[in-house]
Phi, psi and omega in degrees: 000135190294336171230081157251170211082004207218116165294166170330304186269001164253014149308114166293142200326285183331311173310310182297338196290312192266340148327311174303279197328337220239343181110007202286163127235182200280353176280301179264013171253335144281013177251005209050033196254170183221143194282191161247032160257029195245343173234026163271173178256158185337291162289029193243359178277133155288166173304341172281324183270352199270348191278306180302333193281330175284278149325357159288325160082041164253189167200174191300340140317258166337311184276339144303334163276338172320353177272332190267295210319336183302276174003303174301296183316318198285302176320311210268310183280337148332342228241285197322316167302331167295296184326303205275017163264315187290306189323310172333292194308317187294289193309335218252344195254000198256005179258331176282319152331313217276319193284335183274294157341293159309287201280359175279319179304329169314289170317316188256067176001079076357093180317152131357261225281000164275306178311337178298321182338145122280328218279146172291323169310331145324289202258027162272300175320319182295309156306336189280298203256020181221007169052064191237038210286001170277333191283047197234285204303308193274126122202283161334284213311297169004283199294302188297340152323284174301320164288359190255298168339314193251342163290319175300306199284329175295307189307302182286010152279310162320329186283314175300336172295272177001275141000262194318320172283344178255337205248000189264179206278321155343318187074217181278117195213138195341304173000259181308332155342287198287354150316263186312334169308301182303321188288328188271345184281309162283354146319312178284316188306317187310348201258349191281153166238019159277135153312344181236334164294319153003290208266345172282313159307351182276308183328322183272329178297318192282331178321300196339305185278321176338289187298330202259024179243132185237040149220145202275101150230226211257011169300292183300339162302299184304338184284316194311302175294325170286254205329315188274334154318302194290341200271314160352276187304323194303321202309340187103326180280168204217157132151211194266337190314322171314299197274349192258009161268325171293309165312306223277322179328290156292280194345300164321303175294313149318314158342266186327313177294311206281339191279006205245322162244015167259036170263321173260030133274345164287321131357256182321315199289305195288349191274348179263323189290316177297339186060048145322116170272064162225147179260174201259101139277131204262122171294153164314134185315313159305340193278335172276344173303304211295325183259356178261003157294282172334324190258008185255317213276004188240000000 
């Protein structure tokens, strides 16, 4: 399309002219939304829209393909909006583990300097002479959470970067980049069993998710708050305030995924409810939280 990538105001008068003839306004043309004549075929247009459909710099060809490709589109960020709920969901149980963890080592006075341990052999000697011979199997059960928990959240963020990165009007740009990185980073990282390579790799994944946020909400507050929990631990510092910061953290992200997808699905609904003739193309998971903030702050 001749002017994508370009908001409204950043439209020349002739653009906003066939934008109008095609049905647009300006709420839905800075919304990524499409009127419902983007989802007739060419000969289903009238000479007004078809003249805007021109200016636009399609022909019957192109703009007939435009349906599937929309379509396509329509799926893959549906898919994305799904990603950044299981991520959530994953990051959020893996913090309620970690949170579970703790206070059982606590309860059974588990030293330091065993926790620190990787090796089994510690702490089969620790269990053996304090007669804790169960803490073997929750100590497992642990890892296997945690490592299943953190891989799945990482993955659907990546996958949700991915999406988002292929599908934004913008095209590919540092941002969006830095989603799916962070996300593949922490994928890898989930699988180390040095502790301190671990804890250096969390550190750059979440940077990662920090960096790939561009207007300040409640992703970028959680992203914020996770780098400060990882930098915390490299830092030497401990205890539960950390993890239970961790916790407030995902919550924030999990927020965000739901308000993101009751925004676009709220969307359509309110757009049916008005009796619109306009369809729904689903905005990027972050762009819709961000505007269903926006339309609660009007």
């Amino acid at each position: 399309m001749k002017y994508n990538g370009s908001y409204w105001e950043e439209l020349p008068q002739e653009g906003k002219e066939a934008a109008t003839k095609l049905g647009y306004s300006q709420e839905l043309w800075d919304a990524d939304k499409v009127p419902e004549s983007c989802n007739q075929y060419w000969e289903d247009l009238d000479k007004n829209q078809q003249q805007g459909a021109e200016e636009m710099g399609y022909d019957e060809h192109s703009w007939n393909n435009l349906k599937a490709t929309r379509r396509r589109s329509t799926y893959l960020l549906y898919l994305s909006h799904l990603c950044f709920v299981l991520g959530s969901i994953f990051y959020l149980q893996l913090s309620m583990v970690s949170i579970r963890w703790d206070q059982y080592t606590r309860d059974h006075r588990v030293p330091q300097s065993v926790l620190d341990e990787d090796d089994d052999d510690t702490w089969e000697e620790w269990s053996y002479e304090n007669n804790h011979s169960d803490i073997l199997e929750v100590r497992e059960d642990y890892w296997v959470q945690y490592e299943r928990n953190n891989v799945l959240g990482a993955f659907s963020y990546a996958a949700m970067g991915f999406i988002e990165m292929c599908s934004n009007r913008n095209g590919y740009t540092l941002h969006n980049l830095l989603m799916p990185l962070g996300g593949l980073l922490g994928m890898i990282n989930a699988l180390q069993y040095d502790g301190s390579a671990m804890q250096y790799g969390s550190a750059v994944s979440l940077t990662f998710y920090l960096l790939s946020c561009t207007r300040l909400d409640f992703f970028f507050v959680g992203s914020a708050l996770e780098c400060i929990v990882s930098y915390a631990y490299l830092a030497g510092f401990d205890g539960a305030w950390l993890l239970y910061l961790d916790s407030i953290a995902c919550l924030l992200w999990l927020y965000c995924a739901v308000v993101g997808v009751a925004s676009e699905f709220g969307f359509s609904f309110e757009q049916f409810l008005r009796k619109e003739r306009a369809i729904s193309t689903p905005c990027s998971p972050l762009s819709c939280a961000q505007q269903k903030t926006d339309r609660y702050r009007h």
